[in-house]
C-alpha positions as a Python dict, from the first residue, in 0.01 Angstrom:
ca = {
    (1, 'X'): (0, 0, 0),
    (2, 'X'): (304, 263, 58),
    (3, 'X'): (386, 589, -155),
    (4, 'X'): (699, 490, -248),
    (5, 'X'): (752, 880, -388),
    (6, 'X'): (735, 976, 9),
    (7, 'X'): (1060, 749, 99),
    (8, 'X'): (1391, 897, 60),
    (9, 'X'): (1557, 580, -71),
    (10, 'X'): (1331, 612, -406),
    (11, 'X'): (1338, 985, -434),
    (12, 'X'): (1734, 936, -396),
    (13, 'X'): (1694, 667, -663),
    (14, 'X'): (1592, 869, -938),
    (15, 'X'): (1844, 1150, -844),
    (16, 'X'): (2107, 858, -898),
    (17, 'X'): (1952, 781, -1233),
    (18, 'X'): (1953, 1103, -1330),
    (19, 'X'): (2326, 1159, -1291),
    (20, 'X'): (2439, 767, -1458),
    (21, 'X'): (2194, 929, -1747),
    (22, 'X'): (2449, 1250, -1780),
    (23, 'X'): (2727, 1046, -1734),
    (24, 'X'): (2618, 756, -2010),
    (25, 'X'): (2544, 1039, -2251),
    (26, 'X'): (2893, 1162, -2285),
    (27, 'X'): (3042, 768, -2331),
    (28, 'X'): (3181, 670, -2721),
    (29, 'X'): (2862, 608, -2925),
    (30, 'X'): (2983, 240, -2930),
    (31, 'X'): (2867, 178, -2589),
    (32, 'X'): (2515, 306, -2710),
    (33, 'X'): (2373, -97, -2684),
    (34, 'X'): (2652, -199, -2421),
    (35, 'X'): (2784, -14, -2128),
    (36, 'X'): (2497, 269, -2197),
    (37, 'X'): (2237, 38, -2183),
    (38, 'X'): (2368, -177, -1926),
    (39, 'X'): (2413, 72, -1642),
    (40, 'X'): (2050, 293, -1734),
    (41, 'X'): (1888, -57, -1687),
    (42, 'X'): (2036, -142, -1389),
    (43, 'X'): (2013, 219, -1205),
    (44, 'X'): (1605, 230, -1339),
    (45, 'X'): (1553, -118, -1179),
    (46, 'X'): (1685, 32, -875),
    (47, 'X'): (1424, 272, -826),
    (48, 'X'): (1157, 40, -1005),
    (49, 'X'): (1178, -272, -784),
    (50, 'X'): (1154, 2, -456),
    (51, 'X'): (850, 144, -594),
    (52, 'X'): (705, -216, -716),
    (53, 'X'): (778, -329, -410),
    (54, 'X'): (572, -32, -216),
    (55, 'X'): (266, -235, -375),
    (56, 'X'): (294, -559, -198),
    (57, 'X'): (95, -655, 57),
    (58, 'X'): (359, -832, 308),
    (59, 'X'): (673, -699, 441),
    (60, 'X'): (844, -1012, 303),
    (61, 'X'): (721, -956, -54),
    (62, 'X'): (823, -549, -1),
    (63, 'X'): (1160, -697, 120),
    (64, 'X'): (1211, -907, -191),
    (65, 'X'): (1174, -584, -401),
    (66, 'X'): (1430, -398, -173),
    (67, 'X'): (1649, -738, -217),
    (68, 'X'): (1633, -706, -597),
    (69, 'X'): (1662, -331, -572),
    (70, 'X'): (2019, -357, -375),
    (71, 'X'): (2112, -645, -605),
    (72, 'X'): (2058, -395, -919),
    (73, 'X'): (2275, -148, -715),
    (74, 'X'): (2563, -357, -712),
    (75, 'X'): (2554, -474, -1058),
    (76, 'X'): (2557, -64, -1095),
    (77, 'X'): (2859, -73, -862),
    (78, 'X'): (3035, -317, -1105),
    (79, 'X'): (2946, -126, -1449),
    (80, 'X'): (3089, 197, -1271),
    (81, 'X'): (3440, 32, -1169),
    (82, 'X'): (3437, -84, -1528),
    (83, 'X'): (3388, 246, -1677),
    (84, 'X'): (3667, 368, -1464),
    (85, 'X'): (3913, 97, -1557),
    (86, 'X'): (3852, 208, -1903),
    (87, 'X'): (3878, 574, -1894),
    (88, 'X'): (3511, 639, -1980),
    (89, 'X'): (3518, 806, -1577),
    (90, 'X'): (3706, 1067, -1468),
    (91, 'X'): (3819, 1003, -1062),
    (92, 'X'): (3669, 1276, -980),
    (93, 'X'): (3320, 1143, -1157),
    (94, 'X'): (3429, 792, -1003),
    (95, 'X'): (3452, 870, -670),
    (96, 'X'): (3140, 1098, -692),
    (97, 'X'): (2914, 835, -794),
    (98, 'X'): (3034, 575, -639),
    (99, 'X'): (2970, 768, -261),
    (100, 'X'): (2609, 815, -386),
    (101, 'X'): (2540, 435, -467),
    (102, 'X'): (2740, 364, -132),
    (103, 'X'): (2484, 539, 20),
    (104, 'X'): (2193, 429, -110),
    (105, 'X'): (2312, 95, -69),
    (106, 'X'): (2321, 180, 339),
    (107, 'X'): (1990, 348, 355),
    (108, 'X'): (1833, 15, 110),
    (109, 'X'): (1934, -238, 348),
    (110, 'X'): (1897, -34, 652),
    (111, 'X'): (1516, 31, 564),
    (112, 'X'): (1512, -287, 477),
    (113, 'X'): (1564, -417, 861),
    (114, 'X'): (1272, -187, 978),
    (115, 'X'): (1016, -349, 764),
}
């Protein structure tokens, strides 16, 4: 079993969440049960499949969970163009966001080859 709170792809997880949190927060109170919603669940499951995969015992079951992690990510990647194309992101806030997730996405699949 791993401590997935030692590996820099979980710990840089939860920083992620933390921001689409601050960001969500300040969207029209519509998007409480739709955009809201939508992009904390998919940003959580990011960092919850890495550490529920940290307590498999195979490399191929610990690769499923980073599979399902980076799939998350992109359905992150999609809500976040969305919120753009709507005005709910400033570019600035955009472009900020989206080189974090970019990132993560790299270090995900490149940690996922040395397992």
């Amino acid at each position: 079993m791993r401590d997935f709170r030692k590996l820099e792809i979980w710990t840089e997880s939860v920083t992620l969440a933390k921001k689409i949190y601050e960001v969500s927060n300040r969207f029209p109170s519509q998007e409480k049960y739709g955009m809201c919603s939508q992009m904390t669940r998919a940003v959580v499951s990011i960092a919850s499949n890495i550490a529920e995969g940290c307590s498999r015992k195979t490399r191929l079951e610990f690769s499923r969970f980073l599979d399902i992690a980076l799939g998350s990510s992109f359905e992150l990647e999609t809500q976040i163009e969305i919120c753009k194309q709507v005005a709910y992101l400033t570019e600035d806030k955009y472009h900020d966001l989206l080189q974090d997730l970019h990132l993560l996405q790299k270090r995900i699949n490149a940690f996922r080859g040395t397992i």
